[in-house]
C-alpha positions, 0 to 999 in steps of 0.5 A, spaced: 500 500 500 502 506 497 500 513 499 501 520 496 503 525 501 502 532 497 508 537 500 505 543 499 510 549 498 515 545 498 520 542 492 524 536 494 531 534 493 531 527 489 534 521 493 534 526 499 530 522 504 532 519 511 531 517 518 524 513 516 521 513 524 515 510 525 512 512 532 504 510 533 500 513 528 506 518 526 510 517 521 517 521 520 522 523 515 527 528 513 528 531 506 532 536 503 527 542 500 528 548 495 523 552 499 518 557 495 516 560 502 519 563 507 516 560 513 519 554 514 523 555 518 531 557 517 534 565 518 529 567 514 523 566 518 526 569 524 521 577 523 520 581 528 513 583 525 510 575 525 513 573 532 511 580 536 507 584 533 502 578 531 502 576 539 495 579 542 496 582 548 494 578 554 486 580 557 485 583 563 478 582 562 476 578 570 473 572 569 469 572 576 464 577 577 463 582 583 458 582 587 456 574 586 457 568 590 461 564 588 463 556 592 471 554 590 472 546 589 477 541 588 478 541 580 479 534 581 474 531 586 468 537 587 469 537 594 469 545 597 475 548 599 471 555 603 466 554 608 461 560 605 459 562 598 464 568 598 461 575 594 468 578 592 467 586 593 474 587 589 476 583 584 483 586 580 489 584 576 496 583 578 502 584 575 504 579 570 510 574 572 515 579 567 512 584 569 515 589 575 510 589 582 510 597 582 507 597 575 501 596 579 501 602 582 499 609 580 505 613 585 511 610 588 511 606 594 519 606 597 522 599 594 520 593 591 521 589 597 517 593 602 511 593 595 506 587 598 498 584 594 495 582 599 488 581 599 483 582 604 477 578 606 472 580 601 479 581 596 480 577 589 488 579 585 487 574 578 493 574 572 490 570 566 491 563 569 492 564 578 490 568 583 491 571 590 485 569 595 485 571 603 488 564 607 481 565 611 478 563 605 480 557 604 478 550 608 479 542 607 485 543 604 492 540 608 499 544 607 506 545 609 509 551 609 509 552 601 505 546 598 497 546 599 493 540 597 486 537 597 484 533 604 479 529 601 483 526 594 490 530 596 490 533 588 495 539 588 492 546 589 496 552 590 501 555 594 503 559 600 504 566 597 505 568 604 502 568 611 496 571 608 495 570 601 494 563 598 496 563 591 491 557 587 490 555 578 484 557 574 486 549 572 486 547 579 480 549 583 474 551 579 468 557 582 462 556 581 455 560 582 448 559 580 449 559 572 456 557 571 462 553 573 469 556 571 475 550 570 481 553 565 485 548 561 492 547 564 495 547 557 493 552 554 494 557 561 502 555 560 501 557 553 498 563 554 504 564 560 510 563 554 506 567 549 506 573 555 514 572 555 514 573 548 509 579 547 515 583 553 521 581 549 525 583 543 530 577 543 530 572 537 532 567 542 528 565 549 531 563 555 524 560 560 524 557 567 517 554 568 518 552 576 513 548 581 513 546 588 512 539 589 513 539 596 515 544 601 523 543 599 522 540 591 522 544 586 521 541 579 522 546 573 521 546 565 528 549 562 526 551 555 530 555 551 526 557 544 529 557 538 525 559 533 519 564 536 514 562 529 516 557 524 511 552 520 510 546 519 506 540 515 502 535 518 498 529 514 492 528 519 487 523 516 490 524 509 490 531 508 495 536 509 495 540 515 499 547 516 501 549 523 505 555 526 508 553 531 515 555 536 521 550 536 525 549 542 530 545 546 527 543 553 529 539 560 526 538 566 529 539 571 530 539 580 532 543 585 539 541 586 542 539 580 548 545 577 544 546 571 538 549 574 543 553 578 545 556 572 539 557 569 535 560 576 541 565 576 542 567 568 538 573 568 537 573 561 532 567 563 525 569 564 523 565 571 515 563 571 511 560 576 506 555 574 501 549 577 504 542 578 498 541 572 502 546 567 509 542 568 505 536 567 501 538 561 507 542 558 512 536 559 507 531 556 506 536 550 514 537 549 515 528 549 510 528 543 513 532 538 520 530 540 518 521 539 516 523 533 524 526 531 529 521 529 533 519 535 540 521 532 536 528 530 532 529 537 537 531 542 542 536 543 547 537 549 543 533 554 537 537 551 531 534 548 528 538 541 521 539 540 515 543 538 509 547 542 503 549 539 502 556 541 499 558 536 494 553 532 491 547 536 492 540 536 488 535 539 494 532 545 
């Protein structure tokens, strides 16, 4: 059995195909091309005005109403983390990870370090993918003094931001009222993250640390360094051919502890990010798919794995 696969924008070089691998229900090959189109990666397609300007800012539109009574649970097992419906009064964004604390004010405040957010009782501080809630809030949840955990199926929900203020995942818990429940894709919430980093940066090259606490004295971390912003690939899904733009990067995980987080953690040309235990999972799960895909002598480079992230067309995981 033969099949056709029509390379879109492409002129292959004759007798040029190599490393045939044959992962599940993909097969992979590589070819030499005279390429009609720019866009398929290479020096050409690294253009500002496709990887900066085309990425759309971030909304600071709340997805929580005020004046509404809203019941906070368990995104895994439904069960209620807060003792009353809350009915927040103020519900207001907060500075993103890349961003400077004191840009959330209109005057200064003395040092950073002296700046703090913390919310009151009736208070709600919300990015696009966490949010900062007063700890009086919140019941039916086990902690240590970082990492804090659902007492009934023990499902990672947030962290202790501070003595006052708990900081949990709109992938993690989900708030609900009389019409709607909000529950966010962890995913799509750690792209959003990335493509946040790239709005705020000029750099063709990327260098970004996802970290998570795992336990009080773990830390677990994504090293991802981006090779390209926006290149676009083709794939054959159910035998038509399928374009999508996506980043090409090097990846690794990594704890706390090893010399290559010390490296990165203490670069500062790397963008430090911290997100929830479902994010690393998701983003780490997503990075292992596209790179079993590569042939093995073509997929890893100085103890980093190659991949794709889809950041900006969607792929069923």
């Amino acid at each position: 059995m033969s099949s056709v696969i029509p390379c879109v924008d492409l002129t292959v070089v004759p007798n040029s195909l190599t490393s045939l691998r044959i992962v599940e229900n993909y097969v992979t090959f590589r070819f030499a091309t005279n390429n009609v189109s720019e866009n398929f990666g290479g020096f050409k397609a690294e253009l500002l005005q496709n990887t900066v300007a085309s990425i759309k800012s971030l909304s600071n539109k709340p997805l929580l109403n005020k004046s509404t009574n809203y019941a906070i649970q368990c995104g895994n097992c439904s069960r209620h983390i807060n003792v009353v419906p809350i009915k927040f009064e103020r519900i207001l964004p907060l500075p993103s990870d890349t961003a400077s604390v004191s840009d959330w004010f209109c005057h200064a405040h003395g040092t950073q370090d002296n700046i703090k957010l913390d919310p009151k009782a009736n208070d709600l501080f919300y990015t696009h993918c966490y949010m900062h809630i007063n700890r009086s809030n919140i019941v039916n949840v086990k902690g240590n003094n970082k990492v804090i955990v659902c007492k009934s199926c023990l499902c990672w929900l947030g962290t202790i931001h501070n003595p006052n203020t708990i900081r949990i995942w709109l992938n993690t818990v989900k708030f609900v009222d009389n019409n709607t429940s909000i529950l966010t894709n962890s995913l799509t919430d750690v792209f959003y993250s990335i493509k946040d980093v790239f709005r705020n940066s000029l750099f063709n090259s990327i260098k970004i640390m996802l970290s998570c606490h795992s336990s009080s004295t773990l830390l677990d971390s994504i090293l991802l360094w981006i090779m390209e912003k926006k290149m676009q690939i083709q794939l054959v899904e159910s035998g038509t051919v399928k374009k999508h733009d996506v980043s090409k990067v090097l990846f690794k995980f990594v704890t706390n502890g090893c010399e290559t987080f010390s490296q990165w953690q203490n670069d500062s040309q790397v963008t430090n990010l911290n997100v929830s235990k479902p994010m690393i999972l998701s983003l780490l799960k997503h990075l292992q798919k596209f790179n079993k895909m590569m042939p093995p002598e073509f997929s890893k480079t100085n103890d980093f794995y190659l991949s794709y992230l889809f950041l900006y067309d969607p792929i069923l995981e």
